[in-house]
BAMAR-824780 format. One record per residue: x, y, z of N, C-alpha, C in turn; residue in three letters. Coordinates in steps of 0.2 Angstrom, whole numbers, plus 5000, padded with zeros to 4 digits. Layout:
<pts>
(pt (X Y Z) (X Y Z) (X Y Z) "ala")
...
</pts>
This chain:
<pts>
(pt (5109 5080 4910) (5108 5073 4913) (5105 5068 4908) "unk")
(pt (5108 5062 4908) (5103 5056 4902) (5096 5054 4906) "unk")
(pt (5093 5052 4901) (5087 5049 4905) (5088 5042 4907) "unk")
(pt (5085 5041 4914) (5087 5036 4916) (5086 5032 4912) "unk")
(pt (5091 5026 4913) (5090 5019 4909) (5084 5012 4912) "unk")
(pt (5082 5009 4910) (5076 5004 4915) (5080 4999 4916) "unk")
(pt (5080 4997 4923) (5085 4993 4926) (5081 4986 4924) "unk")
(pt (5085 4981 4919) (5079 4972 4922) (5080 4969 4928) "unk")
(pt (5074 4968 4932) (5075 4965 4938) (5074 4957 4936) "unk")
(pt (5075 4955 4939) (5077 4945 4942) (5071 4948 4944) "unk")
(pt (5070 4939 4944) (5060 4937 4949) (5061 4937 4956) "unk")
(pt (5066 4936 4959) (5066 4936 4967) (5070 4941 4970) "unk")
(pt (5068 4943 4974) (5070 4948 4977) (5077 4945 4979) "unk")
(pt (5079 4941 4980) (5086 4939 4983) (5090 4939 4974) "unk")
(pt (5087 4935 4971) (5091 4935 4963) (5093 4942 4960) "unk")
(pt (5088 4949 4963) (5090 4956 4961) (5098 4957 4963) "unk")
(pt (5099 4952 4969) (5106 4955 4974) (5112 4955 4970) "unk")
(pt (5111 4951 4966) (5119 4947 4962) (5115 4945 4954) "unk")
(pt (5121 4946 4950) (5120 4944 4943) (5123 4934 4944) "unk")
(pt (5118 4932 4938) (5120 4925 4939) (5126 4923 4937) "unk")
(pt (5131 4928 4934) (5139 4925 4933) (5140 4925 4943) "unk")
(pt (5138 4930 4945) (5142 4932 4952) (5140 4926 4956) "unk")
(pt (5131 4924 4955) (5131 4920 4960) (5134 4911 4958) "unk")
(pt (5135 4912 4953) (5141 4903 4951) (5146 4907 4955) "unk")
(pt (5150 4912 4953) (5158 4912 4958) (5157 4913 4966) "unk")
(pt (5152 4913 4969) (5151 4912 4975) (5151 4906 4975) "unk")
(pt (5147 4903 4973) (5144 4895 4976) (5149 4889 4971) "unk")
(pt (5152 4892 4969) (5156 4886 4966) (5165 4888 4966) "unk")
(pt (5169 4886 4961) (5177 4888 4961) (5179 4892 4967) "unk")
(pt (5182 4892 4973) (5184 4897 4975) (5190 4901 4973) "unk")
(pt (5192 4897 4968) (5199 4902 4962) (5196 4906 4959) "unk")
(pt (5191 4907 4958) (5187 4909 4954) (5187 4919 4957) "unk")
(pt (5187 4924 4952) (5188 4931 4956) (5182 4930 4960) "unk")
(pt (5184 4934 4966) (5177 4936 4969) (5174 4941 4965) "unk")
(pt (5167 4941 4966) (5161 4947 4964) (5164 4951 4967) "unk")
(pt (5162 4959 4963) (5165 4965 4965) (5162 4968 4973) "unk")
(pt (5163 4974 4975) (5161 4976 4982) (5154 4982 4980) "unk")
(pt (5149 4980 4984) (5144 4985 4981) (5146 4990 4985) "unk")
(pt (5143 4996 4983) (5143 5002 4988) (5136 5008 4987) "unk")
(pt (5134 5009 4991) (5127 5011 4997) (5130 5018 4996) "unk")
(pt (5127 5022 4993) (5128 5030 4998) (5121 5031 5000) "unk")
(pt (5121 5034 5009) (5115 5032 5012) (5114 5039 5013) "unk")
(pt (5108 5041 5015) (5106 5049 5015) (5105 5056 5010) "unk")
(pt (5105 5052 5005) (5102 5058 5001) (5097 5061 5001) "unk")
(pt (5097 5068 5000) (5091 5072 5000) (5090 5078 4997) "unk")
(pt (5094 5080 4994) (5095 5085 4988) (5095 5082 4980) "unk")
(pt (5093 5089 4975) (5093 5084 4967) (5102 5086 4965) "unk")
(pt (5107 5090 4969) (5112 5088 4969) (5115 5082 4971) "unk")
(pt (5112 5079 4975) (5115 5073 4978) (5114 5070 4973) "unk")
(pt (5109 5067 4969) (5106 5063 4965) (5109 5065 4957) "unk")
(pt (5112 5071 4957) (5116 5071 4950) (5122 5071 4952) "unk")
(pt (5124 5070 4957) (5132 5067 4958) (5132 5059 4958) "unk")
(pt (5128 5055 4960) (5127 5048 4960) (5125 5049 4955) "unk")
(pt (5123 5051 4951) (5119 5049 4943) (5127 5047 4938) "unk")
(pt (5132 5052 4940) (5137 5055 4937) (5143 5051 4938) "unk")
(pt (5142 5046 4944) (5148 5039 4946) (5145 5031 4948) "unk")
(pt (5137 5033 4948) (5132 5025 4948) (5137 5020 4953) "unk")
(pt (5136 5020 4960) (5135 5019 4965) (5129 5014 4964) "unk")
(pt (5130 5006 4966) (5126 5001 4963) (5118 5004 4970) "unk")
(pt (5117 5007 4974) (5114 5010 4978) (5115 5017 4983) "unk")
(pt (5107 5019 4981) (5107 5025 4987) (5104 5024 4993) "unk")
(pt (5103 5029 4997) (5098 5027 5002) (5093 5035 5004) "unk")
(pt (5086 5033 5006) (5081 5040 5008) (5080 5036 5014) "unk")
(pt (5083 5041 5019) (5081 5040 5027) (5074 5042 5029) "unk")
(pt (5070 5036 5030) (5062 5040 5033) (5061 5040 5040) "unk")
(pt (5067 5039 5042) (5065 5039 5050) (5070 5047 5052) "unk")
(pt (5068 5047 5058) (5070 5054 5061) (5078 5055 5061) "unk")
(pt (5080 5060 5058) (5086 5060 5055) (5089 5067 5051) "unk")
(pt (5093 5070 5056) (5096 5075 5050) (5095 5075 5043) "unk")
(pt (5096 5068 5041) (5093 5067 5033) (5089 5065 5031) "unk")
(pt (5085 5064 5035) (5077 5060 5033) (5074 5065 5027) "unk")
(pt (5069 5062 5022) (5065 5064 5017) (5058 5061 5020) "unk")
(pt (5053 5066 5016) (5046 5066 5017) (5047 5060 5009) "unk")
(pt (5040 5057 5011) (5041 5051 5005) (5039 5055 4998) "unk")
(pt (5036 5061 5000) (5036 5066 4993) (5041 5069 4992) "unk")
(pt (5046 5068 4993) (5056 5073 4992) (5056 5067 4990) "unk")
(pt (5057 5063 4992) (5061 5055 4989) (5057 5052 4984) "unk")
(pt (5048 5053 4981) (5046 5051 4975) (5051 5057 4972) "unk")
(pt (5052 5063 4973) (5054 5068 4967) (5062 5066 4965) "unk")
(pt (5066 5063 4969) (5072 5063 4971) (5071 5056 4965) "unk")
(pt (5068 5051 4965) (5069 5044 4964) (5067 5047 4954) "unk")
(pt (5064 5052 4954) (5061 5052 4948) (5067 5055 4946) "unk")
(pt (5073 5057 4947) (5077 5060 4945) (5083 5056 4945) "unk")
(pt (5086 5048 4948) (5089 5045 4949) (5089 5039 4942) "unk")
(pt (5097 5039 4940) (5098 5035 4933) (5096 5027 4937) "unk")
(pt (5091 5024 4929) (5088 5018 4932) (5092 5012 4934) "unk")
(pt (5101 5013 4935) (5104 5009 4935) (5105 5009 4943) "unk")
(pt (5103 5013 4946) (5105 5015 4954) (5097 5014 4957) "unk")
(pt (5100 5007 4962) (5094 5006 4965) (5093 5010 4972) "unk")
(pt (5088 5011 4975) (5087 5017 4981) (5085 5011 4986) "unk")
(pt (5087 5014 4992) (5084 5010 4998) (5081 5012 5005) "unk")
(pt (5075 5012 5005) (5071 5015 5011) (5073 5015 5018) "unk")
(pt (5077 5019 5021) (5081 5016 5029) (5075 5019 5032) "unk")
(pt (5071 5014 5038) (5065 5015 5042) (5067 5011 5049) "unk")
(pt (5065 5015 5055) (5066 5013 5062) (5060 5011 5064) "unk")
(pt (5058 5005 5066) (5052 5004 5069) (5046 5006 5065) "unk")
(pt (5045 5007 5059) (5040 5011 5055) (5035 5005 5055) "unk")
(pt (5028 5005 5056) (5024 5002 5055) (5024 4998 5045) "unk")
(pt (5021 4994 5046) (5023 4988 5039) (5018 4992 5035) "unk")
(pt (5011 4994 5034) (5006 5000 5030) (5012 5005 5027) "unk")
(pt (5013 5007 5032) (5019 5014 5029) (5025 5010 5024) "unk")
(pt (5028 5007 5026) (5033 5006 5021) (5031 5002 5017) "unk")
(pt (5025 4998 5016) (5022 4996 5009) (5019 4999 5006) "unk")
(pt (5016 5004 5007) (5016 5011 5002) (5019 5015 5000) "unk")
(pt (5025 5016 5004) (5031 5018 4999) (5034 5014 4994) "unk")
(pt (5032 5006 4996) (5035 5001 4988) (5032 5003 4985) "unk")
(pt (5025 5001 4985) (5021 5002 4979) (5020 5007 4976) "unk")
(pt (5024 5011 4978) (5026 5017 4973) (5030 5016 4968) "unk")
(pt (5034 5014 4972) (5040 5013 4966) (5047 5018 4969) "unk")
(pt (5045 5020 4973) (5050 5026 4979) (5056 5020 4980) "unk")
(pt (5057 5017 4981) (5063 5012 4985) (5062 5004 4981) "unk")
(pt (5068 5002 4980) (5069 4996 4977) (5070 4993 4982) "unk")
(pt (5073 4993 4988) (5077 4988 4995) (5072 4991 5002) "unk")
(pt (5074 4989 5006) (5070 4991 5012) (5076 4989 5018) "unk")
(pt (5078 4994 5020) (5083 4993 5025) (5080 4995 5035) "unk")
(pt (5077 4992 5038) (5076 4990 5045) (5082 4993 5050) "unk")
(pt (5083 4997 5053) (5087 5001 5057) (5084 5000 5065) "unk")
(pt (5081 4997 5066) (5076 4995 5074) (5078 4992 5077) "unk")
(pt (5071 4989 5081) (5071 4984 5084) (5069 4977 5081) "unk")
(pt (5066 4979 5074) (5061 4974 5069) (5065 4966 5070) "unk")
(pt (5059 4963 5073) (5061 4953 5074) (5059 4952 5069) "unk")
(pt (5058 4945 5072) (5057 4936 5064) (5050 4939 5064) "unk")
(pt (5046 4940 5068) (5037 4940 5065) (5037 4946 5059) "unk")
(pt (5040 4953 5064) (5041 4959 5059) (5040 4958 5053) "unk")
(pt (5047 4954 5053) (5052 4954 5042) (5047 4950 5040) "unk")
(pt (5043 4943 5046) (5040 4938 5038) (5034 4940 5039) "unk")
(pt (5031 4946 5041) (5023 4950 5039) (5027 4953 5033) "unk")
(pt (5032 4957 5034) (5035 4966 5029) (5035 4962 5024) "unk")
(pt (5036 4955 5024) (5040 4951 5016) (5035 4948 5014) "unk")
(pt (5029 4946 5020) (5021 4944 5017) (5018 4949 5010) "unk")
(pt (5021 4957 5013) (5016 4963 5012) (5018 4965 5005) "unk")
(pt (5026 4964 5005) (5029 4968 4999) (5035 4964 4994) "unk")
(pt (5037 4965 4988) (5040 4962 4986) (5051 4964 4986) "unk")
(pt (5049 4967 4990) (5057 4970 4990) (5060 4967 4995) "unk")
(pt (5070 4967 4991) (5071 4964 4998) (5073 4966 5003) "unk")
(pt (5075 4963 5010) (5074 4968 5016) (5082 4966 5019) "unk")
(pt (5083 4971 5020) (5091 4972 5024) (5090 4973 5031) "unk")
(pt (5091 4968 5037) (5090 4972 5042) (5099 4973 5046) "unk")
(pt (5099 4977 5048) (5103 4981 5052) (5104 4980 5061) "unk")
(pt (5112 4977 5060) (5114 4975 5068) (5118 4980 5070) "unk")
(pt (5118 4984 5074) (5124 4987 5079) (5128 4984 5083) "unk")
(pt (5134 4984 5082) (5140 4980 5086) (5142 4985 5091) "unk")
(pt (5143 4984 5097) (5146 4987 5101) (5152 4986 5102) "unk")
(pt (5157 4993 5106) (5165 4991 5104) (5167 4988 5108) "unk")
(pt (5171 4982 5105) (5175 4977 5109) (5179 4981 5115) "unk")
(pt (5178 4979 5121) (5181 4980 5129) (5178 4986 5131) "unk")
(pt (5173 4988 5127) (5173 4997 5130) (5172 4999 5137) "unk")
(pt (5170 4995 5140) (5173 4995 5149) (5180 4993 5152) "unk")
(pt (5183 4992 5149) (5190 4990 5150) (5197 4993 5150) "unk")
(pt (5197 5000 5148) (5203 5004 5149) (5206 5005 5154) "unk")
(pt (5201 5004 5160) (5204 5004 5165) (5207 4999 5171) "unk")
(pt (5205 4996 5168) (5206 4989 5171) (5215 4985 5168) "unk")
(pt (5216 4981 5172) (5223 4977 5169) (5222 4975 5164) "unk")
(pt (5229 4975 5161) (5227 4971 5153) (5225 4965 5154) "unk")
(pt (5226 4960 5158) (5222 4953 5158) (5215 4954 5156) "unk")
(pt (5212 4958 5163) (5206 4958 5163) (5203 4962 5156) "unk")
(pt (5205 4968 5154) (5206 4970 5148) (5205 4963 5142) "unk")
(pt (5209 4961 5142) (5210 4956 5137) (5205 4950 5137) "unk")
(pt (5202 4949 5143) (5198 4944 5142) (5191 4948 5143) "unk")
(pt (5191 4951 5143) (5183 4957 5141) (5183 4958 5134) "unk")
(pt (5188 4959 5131) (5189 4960 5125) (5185 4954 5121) "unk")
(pt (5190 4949 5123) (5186 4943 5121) (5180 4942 5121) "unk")
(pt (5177 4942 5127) (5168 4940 5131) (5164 4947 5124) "unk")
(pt (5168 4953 5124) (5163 4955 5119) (5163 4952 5111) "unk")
(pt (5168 4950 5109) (5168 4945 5102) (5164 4943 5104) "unk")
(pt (5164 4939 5107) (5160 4930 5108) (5152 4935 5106) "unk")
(pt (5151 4939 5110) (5145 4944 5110) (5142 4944 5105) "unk")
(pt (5147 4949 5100) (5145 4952 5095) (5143 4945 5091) "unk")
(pt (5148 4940 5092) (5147 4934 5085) (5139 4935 5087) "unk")
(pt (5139 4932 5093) (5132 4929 5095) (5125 4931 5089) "unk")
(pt (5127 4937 5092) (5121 4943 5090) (5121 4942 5082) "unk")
(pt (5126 4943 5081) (5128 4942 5071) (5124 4935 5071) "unk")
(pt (5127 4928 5074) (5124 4923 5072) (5119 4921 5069) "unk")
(pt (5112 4926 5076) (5104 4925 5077) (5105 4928 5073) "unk")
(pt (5105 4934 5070) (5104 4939 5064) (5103 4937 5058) "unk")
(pt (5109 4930 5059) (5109 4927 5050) (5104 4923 5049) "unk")
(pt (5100 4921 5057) (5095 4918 5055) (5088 4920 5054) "unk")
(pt (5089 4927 5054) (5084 4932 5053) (5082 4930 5045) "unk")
(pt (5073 4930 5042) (5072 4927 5037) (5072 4935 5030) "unk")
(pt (5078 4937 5035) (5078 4945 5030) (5082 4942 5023) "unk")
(pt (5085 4947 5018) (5089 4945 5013) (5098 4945 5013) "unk")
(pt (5097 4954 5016) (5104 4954 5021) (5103 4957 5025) "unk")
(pt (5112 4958 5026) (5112 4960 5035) (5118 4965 5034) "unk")
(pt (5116 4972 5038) (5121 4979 5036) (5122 4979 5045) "unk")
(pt (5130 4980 5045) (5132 4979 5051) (5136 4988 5053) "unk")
(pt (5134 4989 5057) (5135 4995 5058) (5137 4996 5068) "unk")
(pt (5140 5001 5068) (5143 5005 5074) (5136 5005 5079) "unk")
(pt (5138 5006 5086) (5132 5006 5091) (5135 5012 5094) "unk")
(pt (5128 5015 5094) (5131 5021 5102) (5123 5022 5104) "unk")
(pt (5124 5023 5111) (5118 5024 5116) (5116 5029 5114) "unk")
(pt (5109 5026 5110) (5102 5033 5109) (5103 5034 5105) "unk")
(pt (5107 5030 5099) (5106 5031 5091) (5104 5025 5087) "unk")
(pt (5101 5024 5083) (5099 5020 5077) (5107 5018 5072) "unk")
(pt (5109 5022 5071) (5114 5024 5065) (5116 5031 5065) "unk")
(pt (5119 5031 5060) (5122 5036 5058) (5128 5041 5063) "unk")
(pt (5131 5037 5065) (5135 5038 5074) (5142 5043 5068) "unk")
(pt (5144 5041 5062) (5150 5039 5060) (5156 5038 5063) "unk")
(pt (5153 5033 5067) (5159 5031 5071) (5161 5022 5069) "unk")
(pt (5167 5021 5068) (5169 5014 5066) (5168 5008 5072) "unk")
(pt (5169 5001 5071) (5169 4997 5076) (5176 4993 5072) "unk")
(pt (5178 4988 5078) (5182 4982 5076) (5178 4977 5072) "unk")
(pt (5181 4977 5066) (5179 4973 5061) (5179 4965 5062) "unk")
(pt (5187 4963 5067) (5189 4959 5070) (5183 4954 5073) "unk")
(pt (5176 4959 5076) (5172 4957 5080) (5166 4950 5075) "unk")
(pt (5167 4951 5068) (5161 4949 5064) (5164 4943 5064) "unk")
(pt (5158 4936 5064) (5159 4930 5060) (5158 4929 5057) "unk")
(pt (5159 4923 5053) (5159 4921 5047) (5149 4920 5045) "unk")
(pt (5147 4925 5039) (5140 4925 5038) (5137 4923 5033) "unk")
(pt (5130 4917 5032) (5130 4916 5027) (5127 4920 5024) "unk")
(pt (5121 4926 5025) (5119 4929 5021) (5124 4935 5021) "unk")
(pt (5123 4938 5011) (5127 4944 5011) (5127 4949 5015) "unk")
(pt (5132 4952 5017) (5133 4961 5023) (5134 4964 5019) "unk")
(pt (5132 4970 5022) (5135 4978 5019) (5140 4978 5028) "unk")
(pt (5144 4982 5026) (5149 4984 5028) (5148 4992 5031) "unk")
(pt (5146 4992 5039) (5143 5002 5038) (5148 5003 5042) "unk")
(pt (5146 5010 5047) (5150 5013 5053) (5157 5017 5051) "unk")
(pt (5156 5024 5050) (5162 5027 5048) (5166 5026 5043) "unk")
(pt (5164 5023 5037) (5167 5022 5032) (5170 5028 5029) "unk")
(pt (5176 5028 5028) (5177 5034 5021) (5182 5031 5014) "unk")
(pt (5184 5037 5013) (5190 5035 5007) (5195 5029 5009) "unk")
(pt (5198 5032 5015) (5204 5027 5016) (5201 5020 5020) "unk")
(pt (5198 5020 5024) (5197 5015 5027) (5195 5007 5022) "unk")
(pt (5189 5012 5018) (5188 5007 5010) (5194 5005 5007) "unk")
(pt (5200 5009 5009) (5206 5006 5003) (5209 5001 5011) "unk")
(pt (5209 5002 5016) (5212 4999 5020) (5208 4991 5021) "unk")
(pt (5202 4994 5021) (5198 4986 5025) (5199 4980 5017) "unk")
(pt (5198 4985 5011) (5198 4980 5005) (5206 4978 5003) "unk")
(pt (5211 4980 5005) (5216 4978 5005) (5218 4973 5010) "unk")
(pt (5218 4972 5013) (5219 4969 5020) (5216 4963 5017) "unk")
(pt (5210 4961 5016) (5206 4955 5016) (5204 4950 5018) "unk")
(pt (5204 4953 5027) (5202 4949 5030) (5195 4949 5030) "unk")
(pt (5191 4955 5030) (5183 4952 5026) (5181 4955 5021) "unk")
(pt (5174 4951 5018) (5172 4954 5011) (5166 4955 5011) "unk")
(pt (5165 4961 5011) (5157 4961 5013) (5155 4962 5006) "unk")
(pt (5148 4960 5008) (5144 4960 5000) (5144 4970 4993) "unk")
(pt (5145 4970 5002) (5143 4980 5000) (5146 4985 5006) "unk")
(pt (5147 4990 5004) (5151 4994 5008) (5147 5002 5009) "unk")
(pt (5141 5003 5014) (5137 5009 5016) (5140 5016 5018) "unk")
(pt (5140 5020 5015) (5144 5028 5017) (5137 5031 5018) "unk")
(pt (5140 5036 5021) (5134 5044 5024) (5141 5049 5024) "unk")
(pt (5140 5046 5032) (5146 5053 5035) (5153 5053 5029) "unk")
(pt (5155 5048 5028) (5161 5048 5023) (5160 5051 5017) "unk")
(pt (5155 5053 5015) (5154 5055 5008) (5151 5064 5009) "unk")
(pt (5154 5065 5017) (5149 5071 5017) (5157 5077 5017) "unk")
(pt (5154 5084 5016) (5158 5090 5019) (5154 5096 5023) "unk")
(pt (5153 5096 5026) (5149 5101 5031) (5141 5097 5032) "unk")
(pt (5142 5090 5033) (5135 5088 5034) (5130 5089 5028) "unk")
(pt (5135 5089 5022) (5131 5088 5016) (5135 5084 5011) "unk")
(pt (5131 5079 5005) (5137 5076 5002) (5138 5078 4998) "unk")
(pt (5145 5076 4996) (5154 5081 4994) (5155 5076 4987) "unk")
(pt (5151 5077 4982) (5150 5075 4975) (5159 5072 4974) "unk")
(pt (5166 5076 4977) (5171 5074 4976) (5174 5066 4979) "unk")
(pt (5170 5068 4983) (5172 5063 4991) (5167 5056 4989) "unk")
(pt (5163 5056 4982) (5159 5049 4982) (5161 5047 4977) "unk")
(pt (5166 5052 4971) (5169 5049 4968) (5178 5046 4969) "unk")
(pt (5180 5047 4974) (5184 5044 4979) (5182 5039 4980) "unk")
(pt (5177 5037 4985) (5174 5034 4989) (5173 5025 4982) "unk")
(pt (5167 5027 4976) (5170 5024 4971) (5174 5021 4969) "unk")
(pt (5181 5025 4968) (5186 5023 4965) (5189 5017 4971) "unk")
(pt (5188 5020 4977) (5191 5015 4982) (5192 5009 4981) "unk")
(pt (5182 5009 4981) (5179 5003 4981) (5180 4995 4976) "unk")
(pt (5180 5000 4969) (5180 4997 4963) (5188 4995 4963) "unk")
(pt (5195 5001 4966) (5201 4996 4965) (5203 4992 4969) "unk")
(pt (5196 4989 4975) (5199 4983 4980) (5197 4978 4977) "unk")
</pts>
């Protein structure tokens, strides 16, 4: 394995998100190519995982510190980050964690991003953003369009359908007003945080100004289908389940998962 290479960071946490050719093609020509699709593999916890990302550099990974099948003890994830090429930034996933605790783990140097999976409000993010200097992703769960309504008429179906869009926009809206950096939209199921890998209707999202990562049951195909399609473009596209085989990641299935992503 090479030694890690030392990644240059930009001065603001928001300037690390995008190189400055990317952010002129955002904000200016829209002929112009779009910037490429980032992609997240979230759950790493073995130094196999970490030489498989080393081996296809995924612009990030993720160490779950909340309660989780995947979760790492912040000493597995110092070991683990010591061992990740410098070009792959890692992301702290934390549910409700006290702002002491995840400021310690910045200042380590354990996690470049900080990704919110809770309940965390506007006071939460503009204390955590007082505290530390990384950016912070928070994390919205959509619920699935109509899911009281299969049994009802298609009218009534169809206009539940609807009242849940309007819902989900809502919820996305307030979110964007969140003073976070982004916003990683993922799948709801009662009495989980994440990691359901289960998908939602895409259809449900509004138009957002700040960048999304794209989560919920992603795999190989659905990354060739959502990026084909192009009815939207999120900034980043987050795997777990989709990158796994027996509940573990499947070093073949992320370089898949890459390929997807890079030929949309």
């Amino acid at each position: 394995m090479s030694a890690p290479v030392p990644q240059e960071r930009l001065q603001t946490p928001q300037e690390r998100l995008q190189t400055p050719q990317e952010r002129l093609q955002t904000s200016q020509d829209p002929a112009q190519p779009r910037p490429r699709v980032r992609v997240k593999i979230c759950g790493l916890s073995r130094e196999e995982d970490i030489a498989a990302v080393n081996r296809y550099l995924p612009d990030y990974i993720g160490f779950v510190f909340a309660p989780s099948r995947r979760q790492v003890a912040p000493e597995r994830a110092r070991k683990l980050k010591s061992l990740l090429d410098g070009r792959i930034q890692a992301v702290g996933v934390f549910v409700n964690e006290t702002i002491p605790t995840i400021a310690a783990i910045c200042r380590e140097g354990i996690i470049d991003l900080i990704q919110l999976h809770g309940e965390e409000g506007e006071a939460y993010i503009r204390e955590l953003k007082a505290a530390v200097g990384c950016p912070v992703i928070k994390a919205v769960r959509i619920k699935p369009a109509a899911s009281q309504a299969a049994a009802d008429e298609l009218e009534t179906a169809t206009s539940r359908a609807a009242a849940d869009e309007r819902v989900a926009a809502d919820e996305l809206t307030a979110a964007d007003r969140l003073p976070c950096d982004l916003l990683l939209l993922d799948s709801w199921r009662e009495g989980m945080y994440g990691g359901s890998g289960e998908t939602f209707d895409h259809a449900q999202i509004p138009v957002l100004k700040k960048p999304w990562f794209l989560a919920g049951g992603l795999n190989e195909s659905i990354i060739r289908e959502v990026l084909a399609a192009g009815r939207i473009r999120p900034f980043g596209l987050d795997v777990s389940s989709g990158a796994e085989t027996g509940g573990l990641k499947d070093e073949d299935k992320i370089r898949r998962i890459l390929e997807a992503a890079r030929k949309g």
